[in-house]
N, C-alpha and C positions, 0 to 999 in steps of 0.2 A: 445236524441230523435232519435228514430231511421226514416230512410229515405226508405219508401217501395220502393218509384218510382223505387231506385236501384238495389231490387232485381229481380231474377226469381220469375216469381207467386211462385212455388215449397216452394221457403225458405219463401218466405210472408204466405204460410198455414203453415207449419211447425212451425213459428212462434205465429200462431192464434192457433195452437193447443195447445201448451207450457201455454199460456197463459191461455186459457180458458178448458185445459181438464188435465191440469198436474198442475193449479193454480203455476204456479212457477211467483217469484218476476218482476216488471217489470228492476232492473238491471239484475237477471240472465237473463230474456229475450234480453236485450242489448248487454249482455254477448256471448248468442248463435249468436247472429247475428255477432259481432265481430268476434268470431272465426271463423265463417263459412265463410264470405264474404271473410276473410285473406286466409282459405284453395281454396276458389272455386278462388281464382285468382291466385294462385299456382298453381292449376290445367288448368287452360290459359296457364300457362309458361311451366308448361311441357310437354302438349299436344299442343305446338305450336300452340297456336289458337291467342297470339295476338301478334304484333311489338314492344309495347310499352316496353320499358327499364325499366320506373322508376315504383314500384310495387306498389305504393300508388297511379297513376292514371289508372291503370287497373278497369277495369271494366265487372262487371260480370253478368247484365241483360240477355244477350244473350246468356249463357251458358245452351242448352237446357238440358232436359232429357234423352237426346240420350246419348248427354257426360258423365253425370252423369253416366249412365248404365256401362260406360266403366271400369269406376275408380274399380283398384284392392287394396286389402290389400296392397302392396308394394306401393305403390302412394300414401296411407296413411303414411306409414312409412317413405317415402322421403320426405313428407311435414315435419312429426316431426323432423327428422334432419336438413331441411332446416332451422328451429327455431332453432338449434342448433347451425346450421354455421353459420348463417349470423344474428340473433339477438341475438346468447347468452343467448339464452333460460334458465329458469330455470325449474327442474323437475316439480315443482308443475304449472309452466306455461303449460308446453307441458301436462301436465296431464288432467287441465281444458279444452285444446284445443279437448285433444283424447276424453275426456266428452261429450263435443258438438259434436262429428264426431259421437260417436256410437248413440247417441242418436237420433240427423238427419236422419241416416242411417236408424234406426230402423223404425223411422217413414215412411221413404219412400218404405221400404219393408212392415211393418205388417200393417200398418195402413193405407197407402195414398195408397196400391198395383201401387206404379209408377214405382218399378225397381221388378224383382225376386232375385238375388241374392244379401245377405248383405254384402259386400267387409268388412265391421269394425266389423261382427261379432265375429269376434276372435280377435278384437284389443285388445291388454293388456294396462293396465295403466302405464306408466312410476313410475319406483321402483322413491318414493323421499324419502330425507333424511329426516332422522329423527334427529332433532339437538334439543338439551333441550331447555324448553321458559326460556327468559329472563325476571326476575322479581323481583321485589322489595321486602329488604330482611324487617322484622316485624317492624324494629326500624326506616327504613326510611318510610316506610308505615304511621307510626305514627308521624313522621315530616312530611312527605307532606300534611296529614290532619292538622295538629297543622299551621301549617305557611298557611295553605289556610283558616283555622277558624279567623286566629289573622288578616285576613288583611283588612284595614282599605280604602274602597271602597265601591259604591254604591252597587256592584253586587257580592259580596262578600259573600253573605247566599245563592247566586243561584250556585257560581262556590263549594263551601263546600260540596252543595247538590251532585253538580255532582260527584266531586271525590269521594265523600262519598259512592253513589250506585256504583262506578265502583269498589273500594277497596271491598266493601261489597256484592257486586251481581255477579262479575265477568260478567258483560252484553257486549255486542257488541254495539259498535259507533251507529251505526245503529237502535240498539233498544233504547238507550237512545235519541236522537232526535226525536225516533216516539211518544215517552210518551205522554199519554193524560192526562188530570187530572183524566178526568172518568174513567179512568181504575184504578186506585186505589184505593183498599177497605182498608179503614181504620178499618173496624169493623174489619176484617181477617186479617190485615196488609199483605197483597198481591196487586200484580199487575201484570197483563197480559200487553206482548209485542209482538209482531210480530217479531220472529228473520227469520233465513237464511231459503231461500228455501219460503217466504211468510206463515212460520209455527207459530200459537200462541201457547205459553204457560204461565204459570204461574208461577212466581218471588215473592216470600215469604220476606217481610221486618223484619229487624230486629229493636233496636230499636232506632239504631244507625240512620238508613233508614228514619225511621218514624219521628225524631226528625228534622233530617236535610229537611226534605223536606216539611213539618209543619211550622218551622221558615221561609223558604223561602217564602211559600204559602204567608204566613202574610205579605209578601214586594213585592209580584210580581204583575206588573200593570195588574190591570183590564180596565183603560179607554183608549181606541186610539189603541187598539188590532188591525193588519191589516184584513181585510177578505179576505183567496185569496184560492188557492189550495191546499195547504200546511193544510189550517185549525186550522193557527195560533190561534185560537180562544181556539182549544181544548189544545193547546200544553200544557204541561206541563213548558217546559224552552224556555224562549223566550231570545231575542237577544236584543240589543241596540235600533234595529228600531220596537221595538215589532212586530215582529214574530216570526215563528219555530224557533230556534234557529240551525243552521247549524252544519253539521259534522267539515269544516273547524274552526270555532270558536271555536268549544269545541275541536278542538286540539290547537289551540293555547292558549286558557285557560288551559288544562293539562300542554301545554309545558313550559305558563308563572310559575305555584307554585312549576312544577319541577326546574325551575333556581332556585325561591326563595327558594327552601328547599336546592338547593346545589348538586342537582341530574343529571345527565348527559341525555340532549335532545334528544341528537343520539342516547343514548343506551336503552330510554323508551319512551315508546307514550302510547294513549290510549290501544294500545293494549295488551300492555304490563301491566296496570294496570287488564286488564282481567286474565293474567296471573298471576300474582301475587294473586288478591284475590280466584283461583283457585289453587295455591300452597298452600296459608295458612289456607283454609280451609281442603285443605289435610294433611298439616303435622301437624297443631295445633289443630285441631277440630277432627278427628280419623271419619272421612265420609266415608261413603263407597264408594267403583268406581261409584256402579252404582248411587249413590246417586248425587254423582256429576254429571255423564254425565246430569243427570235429570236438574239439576241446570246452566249448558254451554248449553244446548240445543244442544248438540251435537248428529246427528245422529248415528253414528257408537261408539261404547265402546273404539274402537283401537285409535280415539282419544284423548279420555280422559285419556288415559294409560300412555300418556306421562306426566302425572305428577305425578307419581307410578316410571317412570325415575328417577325424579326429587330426590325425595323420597332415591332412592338407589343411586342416585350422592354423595349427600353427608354422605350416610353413609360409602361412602369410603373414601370421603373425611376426614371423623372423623377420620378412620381408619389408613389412610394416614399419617395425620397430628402428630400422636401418638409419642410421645419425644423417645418411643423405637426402632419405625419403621430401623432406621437407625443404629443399633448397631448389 
């Protein structure tokens, strides 16, 4: 929840505009304010504007438009390293931060006209690495299904369900909690989700999908549903106390049938089951890039590329491997 009293009006429109003229999600709007509030009170510390030492009780209401005007490229660029020295930043962090700074920026030059010159209009994005995803190889894929089918619990056709869409959809945490039932058409075996960015699209069931989420239907409670904001009512997977069911539960359900299959916790979560069903329909289904990016809901193609990596990892690794390689 964010807390307007704290900001400058400036970042509270900035914010209303995000919201209702860029439709962006209310976490990335959480997002924007996070990083903005962390930069504008950097910008206190180095423009000596406040006493205070410890940088979490800084405060940045009073940070007019004057100051803002002042801030150059280079004072953006000292804040990104300050994230370097002192939180041990990682690329893709200071990348989402440099996100929100050009994008504030912009609004307050082309849109709000409250500064003339863009200081972040030439901010680059911090290069990140590019490191292959970790995912689950065909044959434990099909033990963590088998050992979450066979286990002998109340809730056992609902958590199947869930692994089932994640192995077979490649979907986000995120879009499996928002499920409604009414978004799946059974005549079309599809369903529409809300993924990143507050973008719907459409998710095509297979009938792996269709089966598992059918049997579930047939056990999940219809009486005592909560009514609240959430809209436990429409959800698709409900929780112990009938409601939404939460992103924290359904990782602890991932992470309870990854023990029982004998799979390592630390090195897979949900997100990694995204990956995986995103590798396998690369290398065993012959998808095309774009096909997939269609399917991750990924904006940009350069991220779906990385499993096209994947792809050429281990055909070296084949290579590698070869009983001649070493003669």
């Amino acid at each position: 929840m964010i807390n307007h009293q704290n900001n400058p009006d400036y970042l509270n429109s900035f914010l209303d505009y995000t919201i209702t003229i860029l439709n962006k999600s209310p976490n990335t709007v959480k997002e924007y304010n996070y990083d903005l509030a962390m930069f504008l009170k950097f910008i206190k510390l180095k423009f000596n504007l406040t006493n205070e030492t410890d940088f979490s009780n800084i405060t940045i209401k009073d940070i007019s438009i004057d100051t803002i005007k002042k801030i150059k490229l280079d004072d953006i660029h000292a804040f990104l390293s300050y994230l370097t020295n002192t939180y041990h930043s990682k690329a893709a962090t200071r990348a989402r931060k440099a996100s929100s700074i050009r994008v504030f920026f912009n609004y307050l030059c082309a849109k709000a006209n409250l500064i003339e010159i863009n200081p972040a209009q030439n901010l680059e994005t911090p290069k990140l690495d590019r490191r292959l995803p970790k995912y689950l190889s065909l044959e434990d894929s099909k033990k963590l299904l088998q050992v979450t089918e066979n286990e002998d619990n109340r809730n056992s056709k609902r958590d199947y369900a869930i692994i089932t869409l994640f192995l077979n959809c490649g979907m986000r945490l995120s879009e499996l909690v928002g499920i409604n039932i009414n978004d799946i058409d059974f005549s079309e075996n599809k369903m529409t989700v809300i993924g990143k960015g507050n973008k719907e699209r459409t998710i095509y069931l297979n009938k792996a999908c269709i089966k598992a989420i059918k049997s579930y239907l047939d056990v999940r409670p219809n009486d005592g549903i909560k009514t609240d904001k959430q809209n436990s009512r429409k959800a698709l997977f409900l929780s112990e106390r009938k409601e939404r069911i939460s992103r924290r539960t359904v990782q602890y359900i991932v992470d309870k049938e990854l023990l029982i299959a004998g799979l390592d916790t630390k090195k897979y979560s949900t997100h990694k089951l995204r990956h995986t069903a995103a590798t396998l329909m690369y290398q065993y289904g012959n998808v095309d890039i774009r096909a997939l990016q269609e399917v991750l809901g990924h904006e940009s193609i350069s991220t779906t590329e990385i499993y096209t990596h994947v792809a050429n990892q281990q055909a070296r690794n084949a290579i590698e491997s070869n009983p001649l390689a070493d003669i």
